[in-house]
C-alpha positions as CSV (number, residue, x, y, z in Angstrom):
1,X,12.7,10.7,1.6
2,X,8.8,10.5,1.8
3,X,7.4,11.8,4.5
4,X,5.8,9.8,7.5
5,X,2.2,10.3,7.5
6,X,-0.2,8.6,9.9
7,X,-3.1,6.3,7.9
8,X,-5.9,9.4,8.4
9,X,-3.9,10.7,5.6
10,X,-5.0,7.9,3.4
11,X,-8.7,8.6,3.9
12,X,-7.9,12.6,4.5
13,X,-7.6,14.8,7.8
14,X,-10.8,15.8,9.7
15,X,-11.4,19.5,9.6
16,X,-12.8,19.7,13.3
17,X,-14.5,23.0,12.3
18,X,-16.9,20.8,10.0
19,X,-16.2,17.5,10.5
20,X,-15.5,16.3,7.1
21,X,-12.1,15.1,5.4
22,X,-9.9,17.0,3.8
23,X,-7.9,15.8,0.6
24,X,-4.0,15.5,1.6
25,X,-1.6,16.0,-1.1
26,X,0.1,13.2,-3.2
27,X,3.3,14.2,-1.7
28,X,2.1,13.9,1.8
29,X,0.9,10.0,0.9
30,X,2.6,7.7,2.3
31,X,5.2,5.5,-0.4
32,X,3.0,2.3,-0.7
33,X,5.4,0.4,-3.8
34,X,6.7,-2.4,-1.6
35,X,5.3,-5.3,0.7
36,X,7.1,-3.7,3.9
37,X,5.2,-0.5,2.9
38,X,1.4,-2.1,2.7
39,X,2.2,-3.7,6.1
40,X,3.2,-0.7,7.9
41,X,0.3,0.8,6.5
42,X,-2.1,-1.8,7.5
43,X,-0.9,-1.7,10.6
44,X,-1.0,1.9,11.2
45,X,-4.6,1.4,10.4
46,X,-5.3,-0.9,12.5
47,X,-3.7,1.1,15.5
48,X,-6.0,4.1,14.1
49,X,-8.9,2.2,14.4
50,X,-8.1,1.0,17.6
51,X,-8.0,4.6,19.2
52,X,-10.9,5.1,17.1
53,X,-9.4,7.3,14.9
54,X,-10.9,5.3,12.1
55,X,-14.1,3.8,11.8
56,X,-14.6,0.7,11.3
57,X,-16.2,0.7,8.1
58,X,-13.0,2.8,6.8
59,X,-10.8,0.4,8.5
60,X,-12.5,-2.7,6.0
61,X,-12.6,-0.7,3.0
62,X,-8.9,0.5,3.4
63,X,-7.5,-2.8,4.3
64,X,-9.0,-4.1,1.0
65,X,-8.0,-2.0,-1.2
66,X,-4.1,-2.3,0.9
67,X,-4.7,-6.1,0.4
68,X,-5.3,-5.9,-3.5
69,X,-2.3,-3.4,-3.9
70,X,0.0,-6.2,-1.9
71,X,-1.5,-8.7,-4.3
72,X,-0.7,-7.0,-7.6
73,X,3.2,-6.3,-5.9
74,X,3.4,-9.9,-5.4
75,X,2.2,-10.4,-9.1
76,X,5.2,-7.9,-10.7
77,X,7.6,-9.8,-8.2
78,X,6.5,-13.3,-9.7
79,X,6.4,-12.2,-13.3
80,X,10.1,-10.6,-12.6
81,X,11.3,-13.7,-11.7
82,X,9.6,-15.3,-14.6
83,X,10.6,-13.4,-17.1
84,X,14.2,-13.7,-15.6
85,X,13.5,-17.9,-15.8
86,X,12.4,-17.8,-19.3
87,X,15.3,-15.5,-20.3
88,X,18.0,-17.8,-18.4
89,X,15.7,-20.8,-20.1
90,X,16.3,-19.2,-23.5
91,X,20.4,-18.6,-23.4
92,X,21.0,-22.3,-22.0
93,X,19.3,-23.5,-25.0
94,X,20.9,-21.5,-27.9
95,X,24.4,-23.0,-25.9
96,X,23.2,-26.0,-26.2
């Protein structure tokens, strides 16, 4: 099970010696595959910004780039279902 990471880990952790981010590890990023997943996410961010955790400009950027990932999982999920039409479309003709 992925671990829970808070949304600094998305933009990196601050090293407080130098105040600059720090790659995290792919395996340490949070799971973003589903639509539940973006929105926690988002969410998280928001919360981050709101303690000022994240800056403002980071907070826009992020939430774009979370908003385009939601998109294209909404696009797989509607050609899915397409495919599965055009599949169910096909069979009922050849019975036919």
């Amino acid at each position: 099970m992925p671990q829970k990471t808070s949304p600094s880990s998305i933009i990196g952790q601050r090293d407080t010696n130098t105040e600059r981010r720090v790659a995290i590890p792919d395996s340490m990023q949070p799971e973003l595959s589903t639509l539940q997943q973006v929105r926690r996410e988002m969410a998280a961010l928001y919360r981050a910004a709101q303690r000022g955790d994240v800056s403002t400009d980071e907070l826009k950027s992020l939430i774009y780039a979370l908003s385009q990932m939601a998109k294209l999982i909404e696009i797989g999920k509607l050609e899915e279902r397409m495919d599965t039409l055009e599949k169910m479309a096909t069979a009922d003709e050849r019975t036919h």
